[in-house]
C-alpha positions, -999 to 999 in steps of 0.1 A, spaced: 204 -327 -485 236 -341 -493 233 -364 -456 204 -379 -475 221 -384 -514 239 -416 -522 277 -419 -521 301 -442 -533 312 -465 -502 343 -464 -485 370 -492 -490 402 -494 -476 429 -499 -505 464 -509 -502 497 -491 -510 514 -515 -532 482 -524 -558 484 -491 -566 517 -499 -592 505 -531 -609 489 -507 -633 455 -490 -646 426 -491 -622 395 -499 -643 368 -469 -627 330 -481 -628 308 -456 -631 292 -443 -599 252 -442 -596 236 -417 -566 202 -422 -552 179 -411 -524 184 -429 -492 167 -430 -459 188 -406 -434 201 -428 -405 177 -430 -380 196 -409 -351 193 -380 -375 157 -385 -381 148 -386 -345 166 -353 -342 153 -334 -370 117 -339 -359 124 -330 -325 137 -297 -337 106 -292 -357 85 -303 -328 103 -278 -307 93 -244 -330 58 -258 -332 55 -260 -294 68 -226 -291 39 -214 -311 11 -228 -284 -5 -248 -312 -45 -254 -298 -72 -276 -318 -107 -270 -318 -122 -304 -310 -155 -314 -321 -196 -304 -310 -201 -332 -295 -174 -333 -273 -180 -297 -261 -187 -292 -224 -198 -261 -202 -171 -230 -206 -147 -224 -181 -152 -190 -166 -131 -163 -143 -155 -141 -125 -135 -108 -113 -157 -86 -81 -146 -52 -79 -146 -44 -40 -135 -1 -43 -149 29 -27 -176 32 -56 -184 -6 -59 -191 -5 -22 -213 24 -22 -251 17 -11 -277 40 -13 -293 57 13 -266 38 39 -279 64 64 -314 51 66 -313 16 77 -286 -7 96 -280 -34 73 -257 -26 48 -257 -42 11 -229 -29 -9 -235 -25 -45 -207 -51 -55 -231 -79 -36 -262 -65 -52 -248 -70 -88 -233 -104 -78 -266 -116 -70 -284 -104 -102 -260 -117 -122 -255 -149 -109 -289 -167 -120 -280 -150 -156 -245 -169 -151 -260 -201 -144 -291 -201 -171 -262 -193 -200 -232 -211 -195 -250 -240 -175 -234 -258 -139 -196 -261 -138 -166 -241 -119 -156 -212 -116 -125 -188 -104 -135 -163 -82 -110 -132 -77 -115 -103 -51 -102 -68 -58 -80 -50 -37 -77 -76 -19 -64 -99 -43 -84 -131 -25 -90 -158 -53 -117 -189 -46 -125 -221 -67 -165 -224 -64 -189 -231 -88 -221 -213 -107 -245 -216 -77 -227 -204 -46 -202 -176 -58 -225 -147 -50 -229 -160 -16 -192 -156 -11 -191 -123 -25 -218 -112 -3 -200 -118 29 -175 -103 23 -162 -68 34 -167 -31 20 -138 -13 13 -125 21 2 -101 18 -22 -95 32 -60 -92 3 -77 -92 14 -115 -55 -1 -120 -56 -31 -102 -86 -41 -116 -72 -32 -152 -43 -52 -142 -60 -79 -128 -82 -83 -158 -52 -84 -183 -32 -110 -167 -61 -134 -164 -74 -133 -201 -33 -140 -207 -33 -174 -181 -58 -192 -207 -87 -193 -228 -114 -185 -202 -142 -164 -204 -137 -130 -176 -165 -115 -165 -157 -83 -143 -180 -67 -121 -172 -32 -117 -185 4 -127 -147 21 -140 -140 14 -172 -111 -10 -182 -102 0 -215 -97 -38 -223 -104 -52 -262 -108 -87 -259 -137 -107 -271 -137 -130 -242 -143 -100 -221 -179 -92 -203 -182 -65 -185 -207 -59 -161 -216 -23 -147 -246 -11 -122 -272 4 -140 -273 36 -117 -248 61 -113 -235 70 -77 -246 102 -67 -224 115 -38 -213 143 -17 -181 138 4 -151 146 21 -124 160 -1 -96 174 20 -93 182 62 -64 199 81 -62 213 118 -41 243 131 -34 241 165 -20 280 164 -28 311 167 -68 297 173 -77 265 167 -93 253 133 -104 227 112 -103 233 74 -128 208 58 -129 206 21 -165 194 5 -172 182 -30 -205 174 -42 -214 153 -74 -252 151 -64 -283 173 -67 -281 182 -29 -279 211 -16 -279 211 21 -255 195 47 -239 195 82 -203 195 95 -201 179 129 -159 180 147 -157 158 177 -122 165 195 -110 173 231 -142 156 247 -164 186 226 -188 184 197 -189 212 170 -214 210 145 -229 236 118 -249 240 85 -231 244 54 -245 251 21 -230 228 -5 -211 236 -37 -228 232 -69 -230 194 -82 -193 193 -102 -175 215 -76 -159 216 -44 -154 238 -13 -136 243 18 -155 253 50 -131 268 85 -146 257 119 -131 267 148 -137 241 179 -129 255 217 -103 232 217 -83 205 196 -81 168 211 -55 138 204 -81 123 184 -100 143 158 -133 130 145 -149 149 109 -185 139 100 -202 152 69 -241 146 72 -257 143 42 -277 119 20 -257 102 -3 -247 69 -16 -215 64 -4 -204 57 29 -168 62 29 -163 94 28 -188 109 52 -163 107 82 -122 110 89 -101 111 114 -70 129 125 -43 118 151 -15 147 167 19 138 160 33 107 181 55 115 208 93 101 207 98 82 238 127 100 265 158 79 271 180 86 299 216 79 296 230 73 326 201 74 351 193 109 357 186 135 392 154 117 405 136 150 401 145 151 358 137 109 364 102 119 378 96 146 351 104 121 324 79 102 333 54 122 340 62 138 306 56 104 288 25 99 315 8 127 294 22 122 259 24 85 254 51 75 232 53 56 201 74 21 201 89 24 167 105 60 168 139 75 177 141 85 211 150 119 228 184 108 248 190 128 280 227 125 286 260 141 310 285 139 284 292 148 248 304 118 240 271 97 247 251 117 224 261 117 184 252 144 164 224 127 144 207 115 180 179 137 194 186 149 228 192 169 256 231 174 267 230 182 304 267 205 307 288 199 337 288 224 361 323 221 377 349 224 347 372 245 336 350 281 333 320 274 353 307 301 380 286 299 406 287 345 411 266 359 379 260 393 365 226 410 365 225 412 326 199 385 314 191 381 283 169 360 268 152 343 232 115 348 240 106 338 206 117 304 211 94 279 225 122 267 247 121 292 268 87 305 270 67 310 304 93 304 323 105 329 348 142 328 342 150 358 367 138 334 394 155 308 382 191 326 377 187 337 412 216 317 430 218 292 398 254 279 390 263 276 351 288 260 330 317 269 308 300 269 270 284 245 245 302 216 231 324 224 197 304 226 165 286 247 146 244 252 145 248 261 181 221 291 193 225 306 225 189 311 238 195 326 276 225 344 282 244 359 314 269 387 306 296 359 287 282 330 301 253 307 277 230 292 300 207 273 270 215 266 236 200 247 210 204 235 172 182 218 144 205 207 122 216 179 118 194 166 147 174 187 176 193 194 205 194 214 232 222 223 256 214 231 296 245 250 310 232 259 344 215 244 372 201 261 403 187 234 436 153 257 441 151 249 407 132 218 414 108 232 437 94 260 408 63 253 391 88 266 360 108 233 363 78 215 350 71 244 319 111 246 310 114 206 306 84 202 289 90 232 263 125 212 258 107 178 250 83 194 232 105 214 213 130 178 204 96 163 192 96 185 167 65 213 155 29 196 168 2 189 140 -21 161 128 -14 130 106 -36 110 86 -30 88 58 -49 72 28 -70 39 26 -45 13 20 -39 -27 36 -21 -21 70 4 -46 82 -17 -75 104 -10 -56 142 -30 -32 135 -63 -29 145 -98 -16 140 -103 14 173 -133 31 154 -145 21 118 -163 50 97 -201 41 100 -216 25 65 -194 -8 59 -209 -43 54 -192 -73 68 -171 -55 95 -157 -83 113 -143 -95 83 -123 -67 82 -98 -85 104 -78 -97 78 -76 -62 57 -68 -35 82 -67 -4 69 -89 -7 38 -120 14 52 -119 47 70 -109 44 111 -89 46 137 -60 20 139 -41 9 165 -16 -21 181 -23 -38 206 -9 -33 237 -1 3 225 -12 37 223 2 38 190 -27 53 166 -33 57 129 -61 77 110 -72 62 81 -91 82 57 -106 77 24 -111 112 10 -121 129 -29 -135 99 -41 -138 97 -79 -173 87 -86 -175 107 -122 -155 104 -151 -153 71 -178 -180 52 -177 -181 14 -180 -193 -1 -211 -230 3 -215 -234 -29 -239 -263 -60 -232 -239 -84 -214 -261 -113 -213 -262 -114 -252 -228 -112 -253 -223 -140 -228 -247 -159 -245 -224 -151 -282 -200 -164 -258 -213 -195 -247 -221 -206 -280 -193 -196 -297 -167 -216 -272 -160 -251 -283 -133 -266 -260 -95 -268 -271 -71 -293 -270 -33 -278 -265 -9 -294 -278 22 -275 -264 25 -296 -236 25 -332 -257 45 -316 -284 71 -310 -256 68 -345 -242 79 -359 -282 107 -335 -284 123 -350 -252 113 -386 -264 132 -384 -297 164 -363 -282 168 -392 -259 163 -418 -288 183 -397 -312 214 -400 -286 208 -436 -277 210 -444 -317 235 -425 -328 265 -440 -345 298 -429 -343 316 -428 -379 346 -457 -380 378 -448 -386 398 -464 -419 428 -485 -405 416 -487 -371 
């Protein structure tokens, strides 16, 4: 305020005057003025600036309004793909397709032709289409398996957030989203399902399967079918009652590479009638330097019947201490003419038949005329496993990487079937404990590909672009490299979607929209106009005597 009140002007007086005697004082009068206009500019930019921060909108008029813009969110998860009765028939119509297309003629009759913004979920996938064709998109595309309760949540949030839209979701788990531009719409059926909950193999003392069952239907009859090894096991199970599970032991003649579970039953999902398991991948055996060309043949013949996997460790056959670290896998082949070695043994033999290292081998044969080393390289975790009086013919350690120690050598060795057990019990034994892997529905990176998909799934070959998000077998090309993918216990009970009429809502929608006009962005576009004329008016303040 006092920039803008009246003041008496400036006048530069002289020294002298100042002596020749009284100074007769006139009485000042103040007044409003005009700020200079440099200030002015700069002052409403400021005030322009808050207002823009507050993402003013105006409503405009009726008779400007035009058709409502519109964000249409398709759930694509394990429940939203479900189709009933999938066993009976061969073409597949997922439930998320079936809703698109009864909602879409509601769509169009209510809000009238315009665009809209189409968004997938899991995938993430968005499309601009408009009111007409947007349920033909979402019926070509895939099924999938996935719990998508959070993503879709998310999803949902951030797009009421990005502007004044009107979402529309299309899913059956409940968002627990309060916004009034929100529609939900839900199937008007619940799924009714009994699946696959949980499956393990044992490999020892017998083998068996351990297949876990829940059941959120009124069934009460199914069959468990196990594909492995080239052999089919299949058996009647009664089911748990509807709310419960339970697991069910089969014991197959023998256990395969591949594993195949199959739950027969009539239900409306898909996913979870089959899954897969895969034995352990095999670390690929390095040689360092080149090996005896009998231990080169068994190598290979080793990796022959386990292939290996590209993107593990290897086991690292090696001469000398020095070539193997002690956080490397391997086998350290001791020399056999140092300091200590012998070639004239004692009958004492004593050996670790617990360990798998050393089992079915004959090792009285194979001492016979063998020569042996001095000890095991220095440090500590080393176990002797085969002994001769003081001399350790095999050793091994766990910690802090599998390795086993050969001390002794013997040239009929090679010519024993028991060459072949002892090197494979060692590579066995550096691969660690054998067992079954699987893992959970989820996108896969883009080598992999669909071996086997789980019967059930609509659109399969577009499932080239999202590996990994139904139930399969996986593998890279030009590898034997495999995954199991498995989508087990899915949740088809708890929260229910809202239950409300959505086509009155959309219709309170429709008519309750009248465009906006935002006026951030101009608001902004003033604010930089007046700074820059603010600065190119501004005055500096002229210095008396200068």
């Amino acid at each position: 305020m006092l920039l803008l009140w009246g003041r008496r002007k400036r006048q530069p007086v002289p020294f002298l005057p100042l002596w020749h005697g009284p100074v007769l004082a006139q009485s000042a009068t103040r007044a409003m003025q005009p700020p200079p206009l440099a200030l002015a500019l700069a002052i409403l930019a400021m005030l322009a600036a808050i207002m823009a921060a507050s993402r003013p909108a105006l409503r405009l008029s009726s008779s400007v309004s035009r058709s409502p813009s519109i964000t249409i969110i398709v759930d694509r998860g394990a429940t939203m793909s479900a189709s009933g009765g999938w066993q009976a028939t061969t073409v597949v119509t997922p439930m998320f397709a079936q809703l698109a297309k009864s909602v879409s003629e509601s769509v169009r009759r209510t809000l009238g032709d315009g665009p809209v913004r189409l968004i997938e979920v899991p995938s993430g996938a968005s499309f601009t289409t408009n009111r007409t064709h947007w349920a033909e998109i979402i019926a070509q595309r895939p099924s999938s398996a996935v719990e998508t309760t959070e993503q879709l949540a998310a999803t949902a949030a951030r797009e009421l957030l990005r502007d004044q839209s009107m979402v529309i979701v299309l899913s059956d788990r409940s968002l627990d989203i309060s916004n009034p531009r929100l529609v939900q719409v839900a199937p008007s059926t619940p799924v009714r399902n009994v699946g696959l909950v949980r499956i393990a193999a044992a490999i020892d003392p017998i083998p068996q399967v351990m297949v876990g069952v829940g059941n959120q239907s009124p069934a009460t009859e199914a069959r468990l079918r196990i594909s492995t090894g080239g052999q089919i096991t299949e058996q009647p199970i009664a089911l748990p009652p509807s709310g419960s599970q339970r697991n069910y032991f089969i014991a197959p003649p023998a256990l395969g590479d591949v594993m195949e579970v199959t739950l027969v039953a009539a239900a409306d999902l898909a996913a979870d009638k089959q899954a897969f398991l895969v034995r352990r991948r095999w670390r690929p055996v390095e040689e360092r330097p080149p090996l005896s060309e009998a231990l080169h043949r068994m190598v290979e013949v080793y990796q022959h019947s386990r292939m290996p996997a590209r993107d593990i460790a290897p086991v690292f056959v090696v001469q000398s201490p020095n070539e193997l670290g002690s956080q490397e896998c391997g086998v350290l082949l001791a020399s056999l003419y140092g300091p200590g070695a012998a070639t004239t043994l004692p009958t004492t033999l004593s050996i670790i038949s617990s360990n798998p290292v050393t089992a079915n081998v004959d090792w009285k044969q194979v001492m016979a005329g063998a020569m042996v080393a001095s000890a095991p390289p220095a440090g500590d975790g080393w176990t002797p496993l085969v002994t001769v009086g003081s001399h350790i013919l095999l050793a091994f350690r766990q910690a802090p990487e599998r390795q086993v120690w050969v001390g002794f050598d013997n040239p009929s060795f090679v010519h024993q079937a028991d060459y072949v057990i002892f090197w494979a019990n060692v590579f066995d034994f550096l691969n660690g404990p054998g067992g079954y892997t699987s893992q959970s529905v989820g996108l896969l990176d883009a080598p992999w590909q669909a071996r086997q998909l789980a019967p059930g799934a609509a659109n399969t070959a577009a499932m080239v672009s999202e590996p990994g998000l139904w139930p399969g077998l996986y593998q890279l090309p030009d590898s034997s490299d495999l995954r199991a993918v498995n989508a087990l216990d899915i949740k088809t009970a708890g929260p229910k979607a809202p239950t409300s009429d959505w086509q009155s809502r959309l219709a309170d929608l429709s008519r309750g929209q009248v465009p906006l006009f935002h006026a951030a962005g101009p608001l902004l576009l003033f604010v930089v106009i007046a700074m820059v004329l603010s600065a190119l008016t501004w005055r500096r303040a002229r210095i008396i005597g200068q």
